[in-house]
N, C-alpha and C positions, 0 to 999 in steps of 0.2 A: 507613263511619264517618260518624256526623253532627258537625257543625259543633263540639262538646263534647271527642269524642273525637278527633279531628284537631289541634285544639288542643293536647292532651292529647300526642299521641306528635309534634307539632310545637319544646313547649316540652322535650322530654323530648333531642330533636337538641340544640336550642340549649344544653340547660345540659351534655352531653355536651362539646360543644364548647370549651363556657367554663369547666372543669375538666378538658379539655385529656387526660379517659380515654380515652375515644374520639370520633371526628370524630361529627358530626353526619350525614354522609353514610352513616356507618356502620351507625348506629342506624337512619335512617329504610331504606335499603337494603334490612338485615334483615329488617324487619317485608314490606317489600314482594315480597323471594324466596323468602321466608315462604308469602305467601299469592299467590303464582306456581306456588306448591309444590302447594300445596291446588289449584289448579283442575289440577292436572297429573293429580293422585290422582283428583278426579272424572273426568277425560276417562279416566282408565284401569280408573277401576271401571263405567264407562259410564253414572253419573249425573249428567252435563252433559249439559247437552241448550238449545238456543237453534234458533232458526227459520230464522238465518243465523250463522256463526259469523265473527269478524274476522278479515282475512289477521292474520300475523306478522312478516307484510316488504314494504315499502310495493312494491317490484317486483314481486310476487305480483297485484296486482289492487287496487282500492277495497274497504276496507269497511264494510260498514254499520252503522251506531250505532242502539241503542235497538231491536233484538232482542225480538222477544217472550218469555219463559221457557217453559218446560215441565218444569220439574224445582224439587222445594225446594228441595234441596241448591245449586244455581245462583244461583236466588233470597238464599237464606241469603250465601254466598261472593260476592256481590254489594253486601251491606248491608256488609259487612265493609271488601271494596276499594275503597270509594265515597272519595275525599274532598273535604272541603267547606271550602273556602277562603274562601267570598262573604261579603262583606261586615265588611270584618278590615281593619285601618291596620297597614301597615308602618312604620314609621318608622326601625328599624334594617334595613340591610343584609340585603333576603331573600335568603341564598343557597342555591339549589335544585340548583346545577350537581352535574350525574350524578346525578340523582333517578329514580328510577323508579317510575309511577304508574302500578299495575297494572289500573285501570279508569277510568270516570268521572273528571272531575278541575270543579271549582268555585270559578273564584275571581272570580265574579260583584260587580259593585260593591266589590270589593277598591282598597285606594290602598295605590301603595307611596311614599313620601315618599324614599324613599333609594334604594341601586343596588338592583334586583330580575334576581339572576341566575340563568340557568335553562340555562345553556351546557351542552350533553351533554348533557338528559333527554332521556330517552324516555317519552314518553306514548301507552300501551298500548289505551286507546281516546279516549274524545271529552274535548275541554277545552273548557272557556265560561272568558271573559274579557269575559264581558257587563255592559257599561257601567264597566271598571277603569280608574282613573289610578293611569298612570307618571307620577311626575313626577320622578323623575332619570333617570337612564341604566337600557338596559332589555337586558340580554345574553340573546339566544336562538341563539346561533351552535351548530351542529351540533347542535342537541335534533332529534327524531324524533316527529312527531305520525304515528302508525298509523291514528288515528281523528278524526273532524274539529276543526277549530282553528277557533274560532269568538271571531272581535277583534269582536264588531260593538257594537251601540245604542252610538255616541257613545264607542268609544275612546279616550281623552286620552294619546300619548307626548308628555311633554312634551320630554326631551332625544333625545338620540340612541338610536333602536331599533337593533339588531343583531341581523339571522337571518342573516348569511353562513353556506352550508353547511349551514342545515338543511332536513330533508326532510319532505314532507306527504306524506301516501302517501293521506288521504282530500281530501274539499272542504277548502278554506283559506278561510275568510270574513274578510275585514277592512273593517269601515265606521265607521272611524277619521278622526284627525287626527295626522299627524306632524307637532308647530312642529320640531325639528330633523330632521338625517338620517334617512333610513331606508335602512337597508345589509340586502341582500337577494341579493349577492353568491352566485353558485356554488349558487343554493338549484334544490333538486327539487319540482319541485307533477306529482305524480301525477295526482291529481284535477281538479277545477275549483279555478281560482283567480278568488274573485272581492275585487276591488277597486273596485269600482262606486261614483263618488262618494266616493272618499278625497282627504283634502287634504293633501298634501304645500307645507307651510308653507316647507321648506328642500328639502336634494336628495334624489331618491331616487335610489337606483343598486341596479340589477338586471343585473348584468354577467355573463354567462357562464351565467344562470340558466336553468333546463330546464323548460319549461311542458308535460305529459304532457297535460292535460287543457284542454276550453277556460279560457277568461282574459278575462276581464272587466276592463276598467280603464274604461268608459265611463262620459261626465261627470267623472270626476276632473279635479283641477287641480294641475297643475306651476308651484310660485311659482320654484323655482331649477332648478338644473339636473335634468333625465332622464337615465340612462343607462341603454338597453340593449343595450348593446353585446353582439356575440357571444352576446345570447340567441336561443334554440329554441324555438320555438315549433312542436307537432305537429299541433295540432289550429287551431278557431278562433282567435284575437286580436283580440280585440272594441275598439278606441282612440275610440268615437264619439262625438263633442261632447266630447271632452276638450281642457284650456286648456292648454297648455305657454307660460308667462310665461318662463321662462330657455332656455338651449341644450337641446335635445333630441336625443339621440345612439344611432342604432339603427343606427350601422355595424357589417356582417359580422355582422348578424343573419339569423335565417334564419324565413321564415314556410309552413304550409302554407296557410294563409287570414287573411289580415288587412284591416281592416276600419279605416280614418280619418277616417271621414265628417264632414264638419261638424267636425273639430278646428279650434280657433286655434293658431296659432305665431307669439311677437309676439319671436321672435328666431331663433337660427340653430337648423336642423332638417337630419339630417345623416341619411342614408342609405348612405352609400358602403359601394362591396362587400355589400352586404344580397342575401337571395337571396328570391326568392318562387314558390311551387311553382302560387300563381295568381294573378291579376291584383288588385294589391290595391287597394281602393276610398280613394279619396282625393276623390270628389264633395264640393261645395260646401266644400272644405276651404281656411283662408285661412292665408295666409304673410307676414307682414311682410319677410321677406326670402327669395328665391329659397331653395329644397331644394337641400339637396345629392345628386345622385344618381349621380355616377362610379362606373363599374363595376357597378352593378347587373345582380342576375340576374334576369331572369324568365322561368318559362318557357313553352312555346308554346301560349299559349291555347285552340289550334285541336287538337281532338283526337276520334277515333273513339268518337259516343257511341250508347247504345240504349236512347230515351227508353221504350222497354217500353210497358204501359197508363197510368200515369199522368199523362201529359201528350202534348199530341198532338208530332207531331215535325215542324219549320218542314219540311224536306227535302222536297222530291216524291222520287216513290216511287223512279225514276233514279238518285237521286241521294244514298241509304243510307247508303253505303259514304263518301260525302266527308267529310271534316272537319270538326265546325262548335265553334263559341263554345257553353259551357255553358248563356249564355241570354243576353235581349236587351238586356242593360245591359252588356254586355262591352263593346261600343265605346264607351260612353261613360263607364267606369274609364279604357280608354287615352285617350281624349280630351284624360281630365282629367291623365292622366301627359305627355302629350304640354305642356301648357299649363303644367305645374310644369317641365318640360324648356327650354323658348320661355323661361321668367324667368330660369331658372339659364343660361342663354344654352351649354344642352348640348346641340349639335347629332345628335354623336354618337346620343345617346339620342332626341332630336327623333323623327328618320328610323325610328329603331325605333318608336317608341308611334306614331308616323304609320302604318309598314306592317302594326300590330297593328290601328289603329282602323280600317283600310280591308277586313283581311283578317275582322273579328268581324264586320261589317256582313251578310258573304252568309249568304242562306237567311233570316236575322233580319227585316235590312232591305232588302235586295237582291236579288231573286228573278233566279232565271236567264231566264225565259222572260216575267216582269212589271216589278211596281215595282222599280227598278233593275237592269233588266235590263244597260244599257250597261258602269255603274260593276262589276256583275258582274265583266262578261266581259274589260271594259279591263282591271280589275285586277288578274284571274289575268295578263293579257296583261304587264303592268308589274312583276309577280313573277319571271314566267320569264325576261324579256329583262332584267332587272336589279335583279330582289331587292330592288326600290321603291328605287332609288336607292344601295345598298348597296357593288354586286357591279360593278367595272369588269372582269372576266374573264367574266363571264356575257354583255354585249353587245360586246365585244372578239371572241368567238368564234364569235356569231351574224355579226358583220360578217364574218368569213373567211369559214363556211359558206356565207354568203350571194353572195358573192365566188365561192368556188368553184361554186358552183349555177349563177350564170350562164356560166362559161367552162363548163362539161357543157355547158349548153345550146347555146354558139355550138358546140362544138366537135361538137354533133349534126346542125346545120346547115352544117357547113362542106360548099363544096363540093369535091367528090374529086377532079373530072377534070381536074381541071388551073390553074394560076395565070396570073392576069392580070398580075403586075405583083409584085416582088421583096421579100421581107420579111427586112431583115438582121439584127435583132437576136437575140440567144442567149433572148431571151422569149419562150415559146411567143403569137401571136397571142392566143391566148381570153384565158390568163391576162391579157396586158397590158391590152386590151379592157375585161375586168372589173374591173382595178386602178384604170381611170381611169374608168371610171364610179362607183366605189366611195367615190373623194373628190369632193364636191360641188365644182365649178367647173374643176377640174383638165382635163375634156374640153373648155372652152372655150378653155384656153389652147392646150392641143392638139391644133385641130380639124384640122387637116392631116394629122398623124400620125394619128389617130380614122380620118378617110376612106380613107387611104394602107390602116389595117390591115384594114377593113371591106372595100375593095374585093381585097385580097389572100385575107379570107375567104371572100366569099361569088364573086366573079367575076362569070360570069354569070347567076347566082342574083340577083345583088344588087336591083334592080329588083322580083323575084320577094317575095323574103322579109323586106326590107329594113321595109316599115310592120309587119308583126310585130314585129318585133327592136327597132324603134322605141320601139315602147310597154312592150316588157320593158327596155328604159333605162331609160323615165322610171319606172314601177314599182318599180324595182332601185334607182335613184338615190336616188330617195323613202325607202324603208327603209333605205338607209345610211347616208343622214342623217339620219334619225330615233337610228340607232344609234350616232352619232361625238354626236348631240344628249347621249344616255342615259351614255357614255361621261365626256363635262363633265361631267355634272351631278355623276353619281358624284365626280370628282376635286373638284369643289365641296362636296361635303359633306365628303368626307374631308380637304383643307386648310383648311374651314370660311371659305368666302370668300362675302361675302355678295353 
């Protein structure tokens, strides 16, 4: 239909309505299951015909708008379901809720002056909303766009927008201005969601919302509150050089790739419980007040990859099979997490983005066998013996092992044939031996006892084997102190004592 005849079966609702025969939803309904009807009948007489055809259920897939034809009859059933809204003053009450728009939909440069309600349509392919003002309240809660939503050139909501609960099953384009709320609550974006450069004048709240496709919100500005709480995000989430001026709220959100770059936060920015399936970029990004980041998940950056041909792979040939960072800016994501961690004075997470930025570095920046070869090899070394500071059970049990390695040892050295000199305790010699060299300074207090056991060891051997056993002390000693060191340090991060 063109802009005459839309008009035409528009005014024909409204006075349905206002004569109280039948509803206005009724009327337009009709006309719409009508010619629902008629493409049914071509798809069954087999003269529909289109290049690509649109899903019918936004979980189905994207689909595509603006299909080439191939058939009259298509062509014809097209001109029919078209309609044309653009450039039309509302001024009373548009009520659209539960409309169904069997094609095309145009309400280009449209103003609606009063409420403009659209709650429960479904719009069957693409809608333009190019260059419309709202300027009262705008209800789109549970409508259904199958085909793209397109809010862009200079949107105006002037009061409060409302999409709680509705679903995009194609691209969502909005390059708008919200002066009040935008409630966007429980919404599904199938497709791309782009938000690029929108201004959010008051709050936006996007809570619980399920983003299928990437998401664009970069440059946009936050004057009041953000909420994304408990949003999904499965693909990209693009936040880069965007302003958040009030609270910004993405706890118990979940990201597979998100992206912060160069954001401003000129108030509180809250993360808690958030999860992220990889290390999200938060370079050059400023905080007027520490992040909140308690309980965040992230997960392990380091993973089994096979760069194939198109890109060479840091790894020598050896070395395949190990683990590496996706690429070489991994370390300095956690860096940058590590540094938002150091403000919010979260130690807890500190010691994690510290054991991420050390452990993204190899093969990158750290070669095994070159540059950085040391910080390499120390830092697999400072993994194992203590999970970078983590794990007080990890160098707790190197200290036993180690402990018991040297009583093997004396006890391989001991001599058989017989004792010089009486050893009464119910402690096997080795073991005691190695206990007390085990605690740093402990053999000085008991160097009487040390001799008394040594000479009950070794006997006449002593002399013999005694500058050996010497230097497996000071060795032995060395590393167990190193390990009672690793041990503190552990119990220092976890009661967070500076």
């Amino acid at each position: 239909m063109d802009k005459v005849e839309t008009d035409k079966l528009w005014q024909l609702a409204c006075k349905a309505e206002a004569e109280k025969q039948h509803s206005g939803l009724e009327v337009w309904n009709k006309w719409a299951d009508q010619i629902l009807c008629e493409k049914e009948e071509l798809v069954k007489q087999g003269k529909w015909s289109l290049d690509r055809e649109p899903f019918e259920t936004i979980f189905d897939g994207l689909p595509t708008v603006g299909s080439s034809l191939k058939s009259k009859e298509t062509s014809e059933w097209m001109g029919k379901a078209r309609v044309d809204f653009s450039q039309r003053t509302f001024d009373e009450t548009a009520n659209f809720a539960l409309f169904k728009f069997p094609y095309d939909v145009s309400f280009a440069e449209t103003t609606f002056n009063s409420w403009a309600v659209f709650s429960g349509c479904t719009f069957f392919d693409s809608v333009s909303f190019q260059g419309t003002k709202f300027n009262n309240l705008t209800n789109f809660r549970n409508a259904k766009f199958i085909g793209t939503a397109a809010f862009h050139s200079s949107v105006v909501f002037a009061e409060v927008a409302l999409f709680d609960k509705s679903q995009f099953a194609s691209d969502a384009q909005f390059n708008c201005v919200f002066h009040r709320g935008a409630m966007f609550g429980s919404c599904v974006f199938a497709g791309t969601a782009l938000f690029g450069q929108v201004k959010f004048l008051d709050s936006a709240n996007f809570p619980s919302a399920q983003f299928f496709g990437r998401c664009f919100f970069e440059e946009s500005s936050f004057s009041k509150h953000a909420s994304f709480n408990d949003a999904r995000f499965y693909t990209e989430a693009l936040f880069g050089r965007c302003k958040f001026d009030g609270p910004a709220n993405f706890s118990k959100a979940h990201f597979s790739s998100a992206d912060f770059n160069s954001i401003q936060s000129r108030n509180s920015f809250s993360l808690a419980e958030s999860k992220f399936d990889s290390t999200p970029n938060f370079i050059q990004a400023y905080f007027s007040e520490a992040p909140r980041l308690d309980n965040i998940v992230l997960e392990d950056p380091l993973k089994k990859r096979n760069w194939g041909f198109h890109a060479p792979d840091p790894r020598p040939a050896d070395f395949c099979e190990w683990v590496i960072a996706k690429d070489g800016d991994e370390q300095a994501r956690s860096r940058t997490l590590k540094k938002m961690a150091i403000s919010a004075h979260d130690y807890e997470q500190e010691v994690n983005f510290f054991s991420n930025e050390l452990r993204t570095r190899r093969f990158w920046r750290d070669k095994p066998f070159s540059t950085g070869a040391g910080r390499f090899w120390f830092g697999i070394l400072y993994e194992l013996t203590s999970d970078f500071g983590r794990s007080v059970l990890r160098p707790f049990l190197w200290w036993l092992g180690n402990m018991g390695f040297l009583a093997l040892i004396l006890a391989l050295v001991r001599n058989r044939e017989g004792e010089c000199t009486l050893w009464n305790s119910v402690v096997p010699v080795e073991i005691y031996l190695s206990f007390i060299n085990s605690l740093p300074g402990l053999g000085v207090f008991r160097s009487q006892q040390k001799e008394t056991a040594l000479t009950y060891l070794l006997c006449a051997k002593k002399d013999e084997v005694f500058p050996f056993l010497d230097m497996i002390f000071i060795v032995h000693g060395f590393v167990q102190a190193i390990l009672i060191f690793l041990c503190i340090l552990v119990i220092r991060n976890i009661f967070k004592i500076k």
